[in-house]
C-alpha positions as CSV (number, residue, x, y, z in Angstrom):
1,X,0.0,0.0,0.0
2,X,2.7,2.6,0.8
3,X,4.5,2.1,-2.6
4,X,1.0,2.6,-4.1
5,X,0.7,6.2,-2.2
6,X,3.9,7.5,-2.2
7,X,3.4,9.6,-5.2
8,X,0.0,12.0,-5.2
9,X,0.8,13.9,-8.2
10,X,0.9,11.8,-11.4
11,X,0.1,14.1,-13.4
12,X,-1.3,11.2,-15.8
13,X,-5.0,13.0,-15.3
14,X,-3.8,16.4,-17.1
15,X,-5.7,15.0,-20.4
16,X,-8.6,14.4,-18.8
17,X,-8.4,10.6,-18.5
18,X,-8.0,8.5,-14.9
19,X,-6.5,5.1,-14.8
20,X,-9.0,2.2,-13.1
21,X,-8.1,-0.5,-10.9
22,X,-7.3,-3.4,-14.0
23,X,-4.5,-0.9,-15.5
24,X,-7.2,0.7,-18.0
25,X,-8.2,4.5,-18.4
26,X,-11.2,5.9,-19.0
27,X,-12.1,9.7,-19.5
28,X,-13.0,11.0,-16.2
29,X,-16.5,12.2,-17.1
30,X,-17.1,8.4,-17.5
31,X,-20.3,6.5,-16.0
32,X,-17.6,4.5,-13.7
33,X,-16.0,7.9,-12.5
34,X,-18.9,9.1,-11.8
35,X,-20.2,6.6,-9.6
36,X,-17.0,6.3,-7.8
37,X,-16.7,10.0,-7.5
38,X,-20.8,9.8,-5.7
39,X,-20.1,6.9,-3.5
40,X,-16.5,9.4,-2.4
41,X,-18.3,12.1,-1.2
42,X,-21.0,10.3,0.2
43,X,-17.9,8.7,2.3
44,X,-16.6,12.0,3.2
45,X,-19.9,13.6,4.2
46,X,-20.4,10.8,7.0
47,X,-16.5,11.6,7.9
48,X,-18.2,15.1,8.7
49,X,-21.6,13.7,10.8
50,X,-18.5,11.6,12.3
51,X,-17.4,14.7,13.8
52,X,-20.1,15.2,15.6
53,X,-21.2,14.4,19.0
54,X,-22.8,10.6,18.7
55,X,-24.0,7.5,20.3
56,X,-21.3,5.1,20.6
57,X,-23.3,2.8,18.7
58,X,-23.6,5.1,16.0
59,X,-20.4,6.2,15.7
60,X,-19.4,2.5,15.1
61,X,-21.8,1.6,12.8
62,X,-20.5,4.7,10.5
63,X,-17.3,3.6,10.9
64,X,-17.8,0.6,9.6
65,X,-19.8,1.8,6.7
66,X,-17.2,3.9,5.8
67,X,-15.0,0.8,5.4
68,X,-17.9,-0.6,3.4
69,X,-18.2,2.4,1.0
70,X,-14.2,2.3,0.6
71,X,-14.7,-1.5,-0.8
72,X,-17.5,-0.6,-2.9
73,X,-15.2,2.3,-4.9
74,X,-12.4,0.0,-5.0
75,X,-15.2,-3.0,-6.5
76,X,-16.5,-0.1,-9.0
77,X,-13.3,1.1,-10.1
78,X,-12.5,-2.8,-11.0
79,X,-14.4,-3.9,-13.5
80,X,-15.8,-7.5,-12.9
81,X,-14.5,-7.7,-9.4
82,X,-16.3,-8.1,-5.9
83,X,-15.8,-6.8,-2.5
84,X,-19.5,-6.3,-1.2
85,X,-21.0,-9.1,-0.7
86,X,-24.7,-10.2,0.8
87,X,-22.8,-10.1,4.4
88,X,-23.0,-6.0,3.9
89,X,-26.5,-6.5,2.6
90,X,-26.9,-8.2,6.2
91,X,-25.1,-6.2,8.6
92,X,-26.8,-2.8,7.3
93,X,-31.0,-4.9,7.5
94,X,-29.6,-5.6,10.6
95,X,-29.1,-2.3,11.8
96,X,-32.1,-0.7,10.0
97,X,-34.3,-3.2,11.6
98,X,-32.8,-2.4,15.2
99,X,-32.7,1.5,15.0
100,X,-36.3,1.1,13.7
101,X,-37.8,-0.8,16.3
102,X,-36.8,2.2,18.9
103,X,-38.6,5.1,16.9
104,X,-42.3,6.2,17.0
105,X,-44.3,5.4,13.9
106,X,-44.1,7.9,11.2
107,X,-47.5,9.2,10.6
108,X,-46.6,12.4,8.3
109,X,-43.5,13.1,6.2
110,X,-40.3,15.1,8.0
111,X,-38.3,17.2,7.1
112,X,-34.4,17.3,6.7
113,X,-33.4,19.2,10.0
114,X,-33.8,18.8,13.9
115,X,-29.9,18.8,15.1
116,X,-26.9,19.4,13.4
117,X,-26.5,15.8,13.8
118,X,-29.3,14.6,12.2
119,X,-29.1,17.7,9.6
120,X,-25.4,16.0,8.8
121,X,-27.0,12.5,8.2
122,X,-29.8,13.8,6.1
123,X,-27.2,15.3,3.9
124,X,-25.8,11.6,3.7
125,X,-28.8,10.6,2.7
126,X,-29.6,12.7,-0.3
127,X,-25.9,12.1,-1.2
128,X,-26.0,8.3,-1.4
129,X,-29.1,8.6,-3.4
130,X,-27.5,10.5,-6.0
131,X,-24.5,7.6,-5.7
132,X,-27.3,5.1,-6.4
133,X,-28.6,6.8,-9.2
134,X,-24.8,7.3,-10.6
135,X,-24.5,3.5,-10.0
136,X,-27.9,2.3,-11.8
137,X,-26.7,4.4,-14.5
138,X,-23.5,2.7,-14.8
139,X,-25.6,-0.4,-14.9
140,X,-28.3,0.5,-17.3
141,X,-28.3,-2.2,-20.4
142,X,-28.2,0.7,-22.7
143,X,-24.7,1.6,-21.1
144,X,-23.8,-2.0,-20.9
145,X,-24.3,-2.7,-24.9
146,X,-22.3,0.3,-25.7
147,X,-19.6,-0.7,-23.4
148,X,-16.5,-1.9,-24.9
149,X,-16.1,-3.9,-21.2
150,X,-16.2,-7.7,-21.7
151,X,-17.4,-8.0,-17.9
152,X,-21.2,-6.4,-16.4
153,X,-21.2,-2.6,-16.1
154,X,-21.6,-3.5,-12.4
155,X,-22.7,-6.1,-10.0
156,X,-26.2,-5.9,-8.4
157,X,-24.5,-5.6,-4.8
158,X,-23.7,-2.0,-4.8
159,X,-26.8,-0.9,-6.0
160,X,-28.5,-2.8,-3.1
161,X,-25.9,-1.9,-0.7
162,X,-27.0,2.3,-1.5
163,X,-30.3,1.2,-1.5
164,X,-29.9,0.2,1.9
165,X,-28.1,2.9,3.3
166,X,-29.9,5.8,2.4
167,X,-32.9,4.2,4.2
168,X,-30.7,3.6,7.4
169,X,-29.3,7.2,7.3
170,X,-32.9,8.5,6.7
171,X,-33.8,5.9,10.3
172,X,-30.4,7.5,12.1
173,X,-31.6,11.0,11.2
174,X,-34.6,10.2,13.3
175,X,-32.4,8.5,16.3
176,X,-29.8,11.5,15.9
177,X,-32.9,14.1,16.5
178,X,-34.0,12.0,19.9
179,X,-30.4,11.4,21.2
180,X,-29.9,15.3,21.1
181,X,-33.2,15.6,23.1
182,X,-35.7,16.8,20.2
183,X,-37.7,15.0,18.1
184,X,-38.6,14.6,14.2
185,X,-39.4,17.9,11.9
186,X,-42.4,17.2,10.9
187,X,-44.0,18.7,6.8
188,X,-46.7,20.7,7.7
189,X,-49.4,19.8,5.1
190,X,-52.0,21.6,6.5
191,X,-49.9,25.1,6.8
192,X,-51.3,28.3,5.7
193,X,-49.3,29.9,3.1
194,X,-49.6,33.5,4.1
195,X,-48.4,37.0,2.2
196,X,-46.0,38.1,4.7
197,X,-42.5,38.9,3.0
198,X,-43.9,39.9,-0.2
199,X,-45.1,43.2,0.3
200,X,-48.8,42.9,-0.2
């Protein structure tokens, strides 16, 4: 691993092209980038909720899905090879079903807020959905018949994984709102929409 870091600067990308995992390079407004660039900053934005005060549990579980999202950007920048495997898949149900079963029923829809906490996670949220879309993309047939790869575009793993996750962050939101003593933001569907602010 060291030998692999110990140069930043290649300067290989100056013509717009990034090398993937097998050797081959691909222009970095690919499908592939793209979806490896998503499932990135959905990995940094829970490094930021990480830097915020959290339930021990919590904080582990993050951690560990970091580690997760690392493997699934190393599986996505290697064509035809696997690193998340129905274990994940497991581990995160697992998790979902257990923050789940200590929350209130939802009886309206909420909105992304509440503490900065739970703010922070909704932020994840929105962030891995847009890495899921990237990575159905990658996947579509379409994609896969104009593909010059020999292997499928991507496995159906990741997409589940993402899948997953987003509902989970959506679930720790709620549990981030209650462990910083408040509760869920609810939509107001009922609201009156009045004039004020608009000069009349």
């Amino acid at each position: 691993m060291g030998n692999r870091l110990s140069k930043i600067a290649t300067r290989t990308g100056d013509d717009g092209s990034t090398g993937l995992g097998d050797g081959s390079r691909v222009r970095k407004d690919d499908a592939r980038i793209a979806a490896i660039g998503d499932v990135d900053e959905l990995n940094s934005q829970i490094g930021v909720l990480l830097c915020e005060a959290l339930p021990d549990d919590v904080r582990a579980a993050l951690v560990a899905i970091q580690h997760d999202l690392f493997d699934l950007g190393g599986e996505l920048a290697v064509p035809g090879y696997t690193l998340v495997t129905d274990d994940h898949l497991a581990r995160l149900d697992a998790w979902l079903a257990h923050y789940n079963a200590t929350l209130p029923p939802l009886a309206e829809f909420i909105l992304p807020g509440g503490s900065r906490a739970a703010a922070q996670a909704h932020v994840c949220r929105t962030v891995c959905r847009r890495a899921e879309r990237s990575i159905v993309s990658l996947g579509a047939p379409e994609r896969a018949a104009a593909s010059a790869e020999t292997v499928p575009s991507v496995a159906d793993t990741p997409r589940r994984y993402v899948n997953r996750l987003s509902d989970l962050l959506f679930v720790l939101a709620r549990v981030l709102n209650r462990a910083a003593g408040g509760s869920d933001v609810l939509w107001r569907h009922d609201r009156g929409v009045g004039t004020a602010g608009h000069g009349k």
